[in-house]
MIBATOR-376549 format. One record per residue: residue number from 0; residue in one letter; x, y, z of N, C-alpha, C, O in turn. Coordinates in steps of 0.2 Angstrom, whole numbers, plus 2048, in hexadecimal, padded with zeros to 3 digits. Layout:
BEGIN
<atom NUM,'A',<X,Y,Z>,<X,Y,Z>,<X,Y,Z>,<X,Y,Z>> ...
# end
This chain:
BEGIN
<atom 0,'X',<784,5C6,904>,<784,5C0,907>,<787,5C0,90E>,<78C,5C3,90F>> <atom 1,'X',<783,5BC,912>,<787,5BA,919>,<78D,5B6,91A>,<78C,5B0,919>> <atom 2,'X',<791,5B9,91B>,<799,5B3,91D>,<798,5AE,922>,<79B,5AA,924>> <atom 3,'X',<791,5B0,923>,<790,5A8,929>,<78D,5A2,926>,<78D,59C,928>> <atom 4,'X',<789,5A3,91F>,<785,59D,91D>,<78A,599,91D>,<790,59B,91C>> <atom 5,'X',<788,590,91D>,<78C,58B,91C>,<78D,58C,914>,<791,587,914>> <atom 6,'X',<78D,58D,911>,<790,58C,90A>,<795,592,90A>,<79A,590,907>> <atom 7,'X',<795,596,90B>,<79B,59A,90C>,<7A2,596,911>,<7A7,598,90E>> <atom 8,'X',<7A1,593,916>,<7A3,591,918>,<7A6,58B,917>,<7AB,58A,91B>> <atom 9,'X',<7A5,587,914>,<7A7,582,90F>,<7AB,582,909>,<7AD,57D,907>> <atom 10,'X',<7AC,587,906>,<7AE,58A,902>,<7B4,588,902>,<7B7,584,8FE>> <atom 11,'X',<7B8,58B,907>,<7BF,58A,907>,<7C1,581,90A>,<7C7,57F,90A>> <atom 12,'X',<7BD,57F,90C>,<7BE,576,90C>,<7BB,573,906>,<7BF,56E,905>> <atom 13,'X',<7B7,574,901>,<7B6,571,8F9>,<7BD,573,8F6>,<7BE,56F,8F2>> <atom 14,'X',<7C0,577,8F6>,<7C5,57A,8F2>,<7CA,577,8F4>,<7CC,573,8F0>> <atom 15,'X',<7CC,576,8FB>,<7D1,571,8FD>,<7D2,56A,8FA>,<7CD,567,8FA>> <atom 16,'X',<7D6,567,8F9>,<7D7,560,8F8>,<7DB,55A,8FE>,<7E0,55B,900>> <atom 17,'X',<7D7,557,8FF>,<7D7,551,905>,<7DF,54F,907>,<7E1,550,90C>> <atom 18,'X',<7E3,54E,903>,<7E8,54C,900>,<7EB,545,904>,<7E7,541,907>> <atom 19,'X',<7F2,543,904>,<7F4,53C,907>,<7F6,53C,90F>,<7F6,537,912>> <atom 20,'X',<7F6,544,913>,<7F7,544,917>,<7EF,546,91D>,<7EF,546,923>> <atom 21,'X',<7EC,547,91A>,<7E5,547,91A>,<7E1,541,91C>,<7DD,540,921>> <atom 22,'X',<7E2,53D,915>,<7E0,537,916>,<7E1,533,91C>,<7DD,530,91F>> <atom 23,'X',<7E8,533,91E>,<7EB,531,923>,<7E9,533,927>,<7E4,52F,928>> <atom 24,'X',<7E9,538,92C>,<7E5,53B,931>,<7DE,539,932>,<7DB,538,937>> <atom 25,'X',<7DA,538,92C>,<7D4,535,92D>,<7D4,52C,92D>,<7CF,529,92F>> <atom 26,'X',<7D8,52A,92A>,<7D9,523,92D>,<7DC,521,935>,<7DB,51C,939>> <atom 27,'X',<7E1,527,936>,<7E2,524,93C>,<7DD,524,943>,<7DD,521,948>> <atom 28,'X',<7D7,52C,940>,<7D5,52C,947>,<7D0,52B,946>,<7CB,52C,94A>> <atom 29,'X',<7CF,526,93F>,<7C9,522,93F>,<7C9,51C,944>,<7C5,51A,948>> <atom 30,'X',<7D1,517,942>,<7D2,513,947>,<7D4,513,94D>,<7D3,50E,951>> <atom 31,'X',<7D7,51A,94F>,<7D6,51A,956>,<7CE,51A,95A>,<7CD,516,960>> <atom 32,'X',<7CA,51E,957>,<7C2,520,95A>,<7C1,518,95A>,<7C1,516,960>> <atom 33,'X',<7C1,50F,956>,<7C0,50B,956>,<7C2,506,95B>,<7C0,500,95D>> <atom 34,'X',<7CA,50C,95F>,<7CE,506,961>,<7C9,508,969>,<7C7,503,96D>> <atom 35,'X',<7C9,50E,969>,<7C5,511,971>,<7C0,50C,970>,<7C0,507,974>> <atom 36,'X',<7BB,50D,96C>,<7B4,50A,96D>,<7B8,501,96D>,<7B7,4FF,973>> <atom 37,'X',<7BA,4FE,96B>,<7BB,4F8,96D>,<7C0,4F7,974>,<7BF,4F3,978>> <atom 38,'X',<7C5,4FC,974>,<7C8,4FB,97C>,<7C3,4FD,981>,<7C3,4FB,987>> <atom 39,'X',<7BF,502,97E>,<7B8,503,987>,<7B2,500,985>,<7AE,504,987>> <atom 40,'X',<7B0,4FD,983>,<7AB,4F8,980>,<7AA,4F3,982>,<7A8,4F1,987>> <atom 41,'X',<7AE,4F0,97B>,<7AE,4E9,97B>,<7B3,4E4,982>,<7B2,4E0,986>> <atom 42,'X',<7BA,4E7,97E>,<7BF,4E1,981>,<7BE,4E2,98B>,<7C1,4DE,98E>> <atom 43,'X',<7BA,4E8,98F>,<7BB,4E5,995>,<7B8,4DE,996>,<7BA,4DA,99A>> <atom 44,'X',<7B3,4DD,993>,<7B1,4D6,997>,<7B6,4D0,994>,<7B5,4CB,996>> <atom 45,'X',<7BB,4D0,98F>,<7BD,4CB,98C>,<7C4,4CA,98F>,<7C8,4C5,98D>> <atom 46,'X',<7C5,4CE,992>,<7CC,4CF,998>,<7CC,4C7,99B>,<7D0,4C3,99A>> <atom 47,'X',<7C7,4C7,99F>,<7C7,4C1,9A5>,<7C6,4BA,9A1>,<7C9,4B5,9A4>> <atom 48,'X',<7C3,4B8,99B>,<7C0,4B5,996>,<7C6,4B0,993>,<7CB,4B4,991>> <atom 49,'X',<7C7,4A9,992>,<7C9,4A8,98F>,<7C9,4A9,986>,<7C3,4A9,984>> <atom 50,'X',<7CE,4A9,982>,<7CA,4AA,97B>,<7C7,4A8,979>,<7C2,4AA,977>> <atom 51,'X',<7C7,49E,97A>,<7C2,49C,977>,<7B9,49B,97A>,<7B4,499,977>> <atom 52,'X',<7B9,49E,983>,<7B3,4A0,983>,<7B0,4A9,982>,<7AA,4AC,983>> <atom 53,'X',<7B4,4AA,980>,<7B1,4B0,97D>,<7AD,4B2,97A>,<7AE,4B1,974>> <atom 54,'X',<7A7,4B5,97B>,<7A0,4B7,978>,<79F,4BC,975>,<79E,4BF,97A>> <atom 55,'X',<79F,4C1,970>,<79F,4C6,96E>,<799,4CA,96F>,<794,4C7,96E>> <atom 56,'X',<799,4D1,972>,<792,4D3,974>,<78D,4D5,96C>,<78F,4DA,968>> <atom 57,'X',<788,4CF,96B>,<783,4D1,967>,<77C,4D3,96A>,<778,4CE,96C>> <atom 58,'X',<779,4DB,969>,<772,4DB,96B>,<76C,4D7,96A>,<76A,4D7,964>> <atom 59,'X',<769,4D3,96D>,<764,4CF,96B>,<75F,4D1,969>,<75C,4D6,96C>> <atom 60,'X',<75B,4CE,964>,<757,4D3,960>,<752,4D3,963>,<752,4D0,969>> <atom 61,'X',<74A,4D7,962>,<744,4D3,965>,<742,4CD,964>,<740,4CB,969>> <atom 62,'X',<743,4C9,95D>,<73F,4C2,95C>,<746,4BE,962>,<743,4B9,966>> <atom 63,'X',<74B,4BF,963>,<74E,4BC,966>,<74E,4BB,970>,<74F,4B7,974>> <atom 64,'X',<74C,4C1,96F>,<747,4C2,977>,<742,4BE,978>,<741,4B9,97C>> <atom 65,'X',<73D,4C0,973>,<738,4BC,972>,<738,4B4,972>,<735,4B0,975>> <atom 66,'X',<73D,4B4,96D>,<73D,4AA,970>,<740,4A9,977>,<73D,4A6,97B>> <atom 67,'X',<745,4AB,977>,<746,4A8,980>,<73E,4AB,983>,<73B,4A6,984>> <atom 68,'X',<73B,4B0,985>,<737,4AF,987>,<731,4AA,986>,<72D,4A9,98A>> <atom 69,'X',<731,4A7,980>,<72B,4A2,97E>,<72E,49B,981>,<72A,497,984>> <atom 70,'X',<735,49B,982>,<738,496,983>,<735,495,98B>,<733,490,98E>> <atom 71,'X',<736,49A,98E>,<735,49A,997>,<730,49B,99A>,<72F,49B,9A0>> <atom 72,'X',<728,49D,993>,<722,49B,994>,<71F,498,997>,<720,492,996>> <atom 73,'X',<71A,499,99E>,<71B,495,9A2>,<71E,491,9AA>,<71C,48E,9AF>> <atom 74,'X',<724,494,9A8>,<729,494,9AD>,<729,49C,9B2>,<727,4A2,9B0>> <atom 75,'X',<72A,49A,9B9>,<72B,4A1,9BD>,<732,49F,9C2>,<736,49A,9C1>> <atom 76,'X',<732,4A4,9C6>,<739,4A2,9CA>,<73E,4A7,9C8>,<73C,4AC,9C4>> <atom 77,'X',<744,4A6,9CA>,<74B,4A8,9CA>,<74B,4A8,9C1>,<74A,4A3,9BE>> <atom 78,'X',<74E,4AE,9C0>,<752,4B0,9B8>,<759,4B0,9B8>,<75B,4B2,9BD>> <atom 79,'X',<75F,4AD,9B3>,<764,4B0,9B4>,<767,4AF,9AD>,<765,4AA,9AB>> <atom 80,'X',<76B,4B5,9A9>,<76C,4B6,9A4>,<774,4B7,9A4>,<777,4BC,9A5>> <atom 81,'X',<776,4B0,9A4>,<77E,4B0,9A2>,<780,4B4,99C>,<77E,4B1,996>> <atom 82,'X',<784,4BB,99C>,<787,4BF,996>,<782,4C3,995>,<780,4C5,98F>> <atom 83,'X',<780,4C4,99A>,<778,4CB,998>,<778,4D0,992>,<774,4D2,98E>> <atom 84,'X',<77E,4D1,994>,<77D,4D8,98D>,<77D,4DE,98F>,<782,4E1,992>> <atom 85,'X',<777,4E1,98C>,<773,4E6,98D>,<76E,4E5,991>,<769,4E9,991>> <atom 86,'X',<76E,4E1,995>,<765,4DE,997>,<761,4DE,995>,<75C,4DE,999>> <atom 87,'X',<760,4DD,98E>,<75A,4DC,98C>,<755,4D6,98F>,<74F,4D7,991>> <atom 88,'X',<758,4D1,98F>,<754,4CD,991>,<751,4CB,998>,<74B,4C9,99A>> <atom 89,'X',<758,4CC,99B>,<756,4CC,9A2>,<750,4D1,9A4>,<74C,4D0,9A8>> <atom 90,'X',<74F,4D7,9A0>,<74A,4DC,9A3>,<744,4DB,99C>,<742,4E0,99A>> <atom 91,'X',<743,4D4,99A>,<73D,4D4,998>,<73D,4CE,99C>,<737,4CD,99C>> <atom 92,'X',<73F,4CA,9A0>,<73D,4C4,9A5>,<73C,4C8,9A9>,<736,4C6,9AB>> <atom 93,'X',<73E,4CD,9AD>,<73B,4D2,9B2>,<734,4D4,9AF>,<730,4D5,9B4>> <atom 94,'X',<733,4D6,9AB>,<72D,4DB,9A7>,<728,4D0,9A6>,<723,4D1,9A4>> <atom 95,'X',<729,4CB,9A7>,<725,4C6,9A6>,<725,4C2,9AC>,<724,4BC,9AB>> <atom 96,'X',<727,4C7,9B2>,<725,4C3,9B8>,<72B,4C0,9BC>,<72B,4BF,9C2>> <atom 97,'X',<730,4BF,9B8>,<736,4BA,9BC>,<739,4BF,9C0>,<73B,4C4,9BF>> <atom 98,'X',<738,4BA,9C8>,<73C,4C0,9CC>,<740,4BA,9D1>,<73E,4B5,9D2>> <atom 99,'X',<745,4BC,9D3>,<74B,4C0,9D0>,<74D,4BF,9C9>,<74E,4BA,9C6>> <atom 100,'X',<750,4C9,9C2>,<752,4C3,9BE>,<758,4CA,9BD>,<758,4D0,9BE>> <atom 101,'X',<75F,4C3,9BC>,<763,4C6,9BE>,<76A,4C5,9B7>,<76A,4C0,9B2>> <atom 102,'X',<76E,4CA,9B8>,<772,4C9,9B2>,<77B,4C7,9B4>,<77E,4CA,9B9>> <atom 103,'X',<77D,4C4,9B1>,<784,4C4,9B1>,<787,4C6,9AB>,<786,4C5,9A6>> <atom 104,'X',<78E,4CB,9AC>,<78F,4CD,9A8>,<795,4D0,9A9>,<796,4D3,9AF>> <atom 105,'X',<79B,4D0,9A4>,<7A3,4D1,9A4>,<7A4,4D9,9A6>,<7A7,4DC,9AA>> <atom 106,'X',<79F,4DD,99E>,<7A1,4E2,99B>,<79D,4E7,9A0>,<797,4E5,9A2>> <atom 107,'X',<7A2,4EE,9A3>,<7A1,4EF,9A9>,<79B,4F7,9A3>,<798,4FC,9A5>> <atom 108,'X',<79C,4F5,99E>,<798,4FD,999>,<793,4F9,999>,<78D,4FB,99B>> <atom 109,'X',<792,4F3,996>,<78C,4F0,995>,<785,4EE,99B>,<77F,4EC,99B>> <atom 110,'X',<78B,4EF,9A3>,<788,4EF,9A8>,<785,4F4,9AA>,<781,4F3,9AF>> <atom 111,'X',<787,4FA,9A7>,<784,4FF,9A9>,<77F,502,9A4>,<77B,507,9A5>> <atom 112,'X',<77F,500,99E>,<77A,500,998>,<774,4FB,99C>,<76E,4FD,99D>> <atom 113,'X',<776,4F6,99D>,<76F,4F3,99F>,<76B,4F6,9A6>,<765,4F7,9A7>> <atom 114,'X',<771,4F8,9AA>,<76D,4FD,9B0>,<768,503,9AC>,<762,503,9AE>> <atom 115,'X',<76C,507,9A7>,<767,50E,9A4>,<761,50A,9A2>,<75B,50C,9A3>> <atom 116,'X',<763,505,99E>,<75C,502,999>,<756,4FF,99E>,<750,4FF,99D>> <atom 117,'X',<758,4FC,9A6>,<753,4FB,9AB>,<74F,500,9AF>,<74A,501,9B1>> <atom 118,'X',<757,506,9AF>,<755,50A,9B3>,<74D,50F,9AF>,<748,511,9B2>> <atom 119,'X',<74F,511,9A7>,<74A,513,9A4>,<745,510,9A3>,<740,513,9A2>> <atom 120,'X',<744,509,9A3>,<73E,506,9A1>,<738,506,9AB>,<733,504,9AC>> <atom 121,'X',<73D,508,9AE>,<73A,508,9B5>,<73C,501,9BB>,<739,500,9C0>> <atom 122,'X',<740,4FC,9B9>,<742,4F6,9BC>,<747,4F5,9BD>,<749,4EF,9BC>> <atom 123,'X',<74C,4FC,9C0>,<74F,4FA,9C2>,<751,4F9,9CA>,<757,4FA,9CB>> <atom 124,'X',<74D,4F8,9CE>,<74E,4F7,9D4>,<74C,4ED,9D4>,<74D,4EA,9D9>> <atom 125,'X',<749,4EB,9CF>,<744,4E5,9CF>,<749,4E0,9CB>,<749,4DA,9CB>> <atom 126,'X',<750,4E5,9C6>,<753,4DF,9C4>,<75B,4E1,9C5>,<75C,4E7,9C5>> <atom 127,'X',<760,4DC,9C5>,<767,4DC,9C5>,<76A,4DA,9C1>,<768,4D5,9BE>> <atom 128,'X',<770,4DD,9C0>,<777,4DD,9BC>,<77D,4DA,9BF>,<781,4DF,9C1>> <atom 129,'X',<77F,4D6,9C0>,<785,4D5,9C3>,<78C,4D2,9BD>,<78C,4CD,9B9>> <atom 130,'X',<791,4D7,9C1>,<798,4D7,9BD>,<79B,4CE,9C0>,<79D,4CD,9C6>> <atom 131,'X',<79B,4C9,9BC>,<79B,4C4,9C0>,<79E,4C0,9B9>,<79D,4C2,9B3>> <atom 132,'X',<7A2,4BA,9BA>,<7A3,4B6,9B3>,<79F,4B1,9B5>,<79D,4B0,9BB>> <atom 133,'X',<79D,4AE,9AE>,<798,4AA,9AF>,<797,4A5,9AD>,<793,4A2,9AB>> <atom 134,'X',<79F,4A4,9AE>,<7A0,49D,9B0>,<7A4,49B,9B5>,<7A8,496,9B5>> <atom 135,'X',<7A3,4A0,9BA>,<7A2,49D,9C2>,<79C,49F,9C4>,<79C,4A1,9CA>> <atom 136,'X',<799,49F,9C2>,<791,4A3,9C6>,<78E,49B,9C9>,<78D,496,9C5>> <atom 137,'X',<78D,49B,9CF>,<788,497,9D2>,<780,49A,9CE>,<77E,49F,9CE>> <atom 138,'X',<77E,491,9CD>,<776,491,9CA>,<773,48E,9CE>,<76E,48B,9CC>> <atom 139,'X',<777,48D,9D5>,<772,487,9D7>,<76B,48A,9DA>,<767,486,9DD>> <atom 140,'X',<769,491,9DA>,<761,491,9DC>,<75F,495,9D5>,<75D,49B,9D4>> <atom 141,'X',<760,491,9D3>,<75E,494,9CB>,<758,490,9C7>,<759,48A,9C7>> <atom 142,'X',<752,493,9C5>,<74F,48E,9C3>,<74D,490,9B9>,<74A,48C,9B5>> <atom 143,'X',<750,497,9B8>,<752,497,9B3>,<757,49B,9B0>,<759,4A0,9B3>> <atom 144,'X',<759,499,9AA>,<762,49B,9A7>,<760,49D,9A0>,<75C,49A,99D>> <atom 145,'X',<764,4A2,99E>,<764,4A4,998>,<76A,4A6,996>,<76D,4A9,99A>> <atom 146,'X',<76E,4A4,990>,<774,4A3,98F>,<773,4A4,989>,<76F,4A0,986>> <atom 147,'X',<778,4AA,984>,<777,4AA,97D>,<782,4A8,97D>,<786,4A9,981>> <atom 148,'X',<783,4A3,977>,<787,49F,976>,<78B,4A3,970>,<787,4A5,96B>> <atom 149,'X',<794,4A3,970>,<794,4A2,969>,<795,49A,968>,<797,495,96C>> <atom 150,'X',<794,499,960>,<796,492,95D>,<79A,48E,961>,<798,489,964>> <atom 151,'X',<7A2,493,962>,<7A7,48E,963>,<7A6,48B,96C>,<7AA,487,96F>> <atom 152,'X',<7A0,48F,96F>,<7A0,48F,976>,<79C,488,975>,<796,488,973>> <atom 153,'X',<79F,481,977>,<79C,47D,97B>,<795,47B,981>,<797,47C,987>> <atom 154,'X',<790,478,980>,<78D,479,987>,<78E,475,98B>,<78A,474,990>> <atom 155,'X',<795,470,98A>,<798,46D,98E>,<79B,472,992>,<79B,470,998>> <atom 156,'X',<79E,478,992>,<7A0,47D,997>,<79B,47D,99C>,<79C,47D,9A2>> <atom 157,'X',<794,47E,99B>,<78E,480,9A2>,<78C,479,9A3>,<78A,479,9A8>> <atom 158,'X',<78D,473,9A0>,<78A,46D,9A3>,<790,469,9A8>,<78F,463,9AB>> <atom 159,'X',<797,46C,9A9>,<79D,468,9A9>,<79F,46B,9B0>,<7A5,469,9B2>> <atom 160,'X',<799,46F,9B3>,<79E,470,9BB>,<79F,477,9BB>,<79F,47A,9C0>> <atom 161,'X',<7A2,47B,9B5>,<7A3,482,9B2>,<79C,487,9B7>,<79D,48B,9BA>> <atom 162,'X',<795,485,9B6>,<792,488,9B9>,<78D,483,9C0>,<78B,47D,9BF>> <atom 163,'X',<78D,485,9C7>,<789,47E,9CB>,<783,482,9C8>,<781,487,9C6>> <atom 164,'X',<780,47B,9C7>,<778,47A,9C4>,<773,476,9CA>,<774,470,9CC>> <atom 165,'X',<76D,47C,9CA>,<769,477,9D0>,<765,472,9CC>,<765,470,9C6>> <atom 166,'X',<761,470,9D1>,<75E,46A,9CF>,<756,46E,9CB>,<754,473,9CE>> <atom 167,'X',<753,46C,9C6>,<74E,46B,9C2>,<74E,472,9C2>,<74A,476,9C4>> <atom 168,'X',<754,475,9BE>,<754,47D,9BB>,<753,47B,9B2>,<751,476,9B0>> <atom 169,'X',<753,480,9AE>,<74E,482,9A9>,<756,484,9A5>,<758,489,9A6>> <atom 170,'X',<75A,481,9A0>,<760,484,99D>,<75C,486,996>,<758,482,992>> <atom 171,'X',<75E,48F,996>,<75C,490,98F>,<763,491,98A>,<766,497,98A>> <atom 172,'X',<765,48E,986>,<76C,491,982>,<76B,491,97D>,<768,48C,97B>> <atom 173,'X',<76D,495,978>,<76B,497,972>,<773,49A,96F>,<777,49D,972>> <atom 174,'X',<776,498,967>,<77D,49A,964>,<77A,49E,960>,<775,49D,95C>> <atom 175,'X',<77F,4A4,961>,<77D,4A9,95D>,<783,4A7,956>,<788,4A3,956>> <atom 176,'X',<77F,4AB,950>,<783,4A7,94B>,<77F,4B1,947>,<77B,4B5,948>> <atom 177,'X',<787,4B1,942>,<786,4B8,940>,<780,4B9,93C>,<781,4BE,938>> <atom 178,'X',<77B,4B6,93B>,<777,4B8,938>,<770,4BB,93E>,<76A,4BD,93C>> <atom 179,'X',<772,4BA,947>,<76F,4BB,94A>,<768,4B7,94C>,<763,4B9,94E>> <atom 180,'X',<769,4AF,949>,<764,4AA,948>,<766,4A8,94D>,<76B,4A4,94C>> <atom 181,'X',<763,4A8,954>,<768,4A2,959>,<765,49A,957>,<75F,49A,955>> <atom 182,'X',<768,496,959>,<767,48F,958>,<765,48D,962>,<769,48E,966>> <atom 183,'X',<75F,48B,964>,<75D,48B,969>,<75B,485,96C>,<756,481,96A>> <atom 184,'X',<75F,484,973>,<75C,47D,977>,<75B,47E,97D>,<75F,482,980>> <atom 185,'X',<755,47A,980>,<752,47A,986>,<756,473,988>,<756,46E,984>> <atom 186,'X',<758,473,98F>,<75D,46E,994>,<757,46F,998>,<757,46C,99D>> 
# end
């Protein structure tokens, strides 16, 4: 028999027992690996953010591209996607004509996640990412907005001065809700 096959190999870890110090080690560097992936992930964009307007990054599905696009049917001009993401969507309004369309966005990993997903799909010279909060973002040559909400996020924050809004723009906002159903209104 070969001393290299994997069951030979294994042998001497089946025989061993995991025990209390074991387990330990793999709890801990279970929650460290957790704590990375949320310290370079998630929490940079939630830095500048008040808690209670803080958005959690959820990917938007297709049916949920799909409705914002159904909703902007029709509609051409200026794109901007308060809390982009990933860019999904701003680079399916790019891929349906809208130019400029442009994203804002905290999470400086998510910023560069939407650059790869433009630069692959071929657009990215045609669309933008900017590290920008977005609730200072001037909207005033804006003739359309796309904004995914949590619940506790008010749209009293974008109607109350928080974002300037030009005259006869297009507000798409939609509350994500954990079952990933947004609740959707056209302003």
């Amino acid at each position: 028999m070969d001393p290299d096959e994997p069951d030979d190999l294994m042998v001497p870890l089946k025989e061993k027992s995991l025990g209390g110090w074991g387990l330990l080690q793999i709890g801990l560097g279970t929650g460290f690996a957790a704590y990375v992936m949320w310290a370079g992930f998630l929490m940079p964009g939630f830095r500048r953010v008040p808690l209670k307007l803080q958005v959690p990054y959820l990917p938007a599905s297709r049916a949920q591209v799909d409705n914002v696009m159904g909703l902007l049917q029709g509609r051409c001009g200026k794109l901007v996607d308060l809390g982009s993401g990933d860019g999904r969507i701003v680079l399916e309004a790019c891929r349906r004509g809208f130019r400029p369309a442009v994203g804002y966005e905290l999470n400086p990993w998510l910023l560069r996640l939407a650059a790869f997903y433009a630069w692959r799909a071929g657009y990215s010279g045609k669309v933008k990412y900017r590290r920008e909060d977005l609730w200072k973002v001037s909207l005033a040559d804006c003739s359309n907005v796309t904004v995914f909400l949590a619940p506790s996020v008010g749209a009293t924050h974008l109607s109350s001065g928080s974002c300037l809004w030009g005259s006869g723009g297009f507000l798409k906002r939609a509350h994500m809700s954990r079952t990933r159903t947004p609740w959707c209104q056209s302003e």
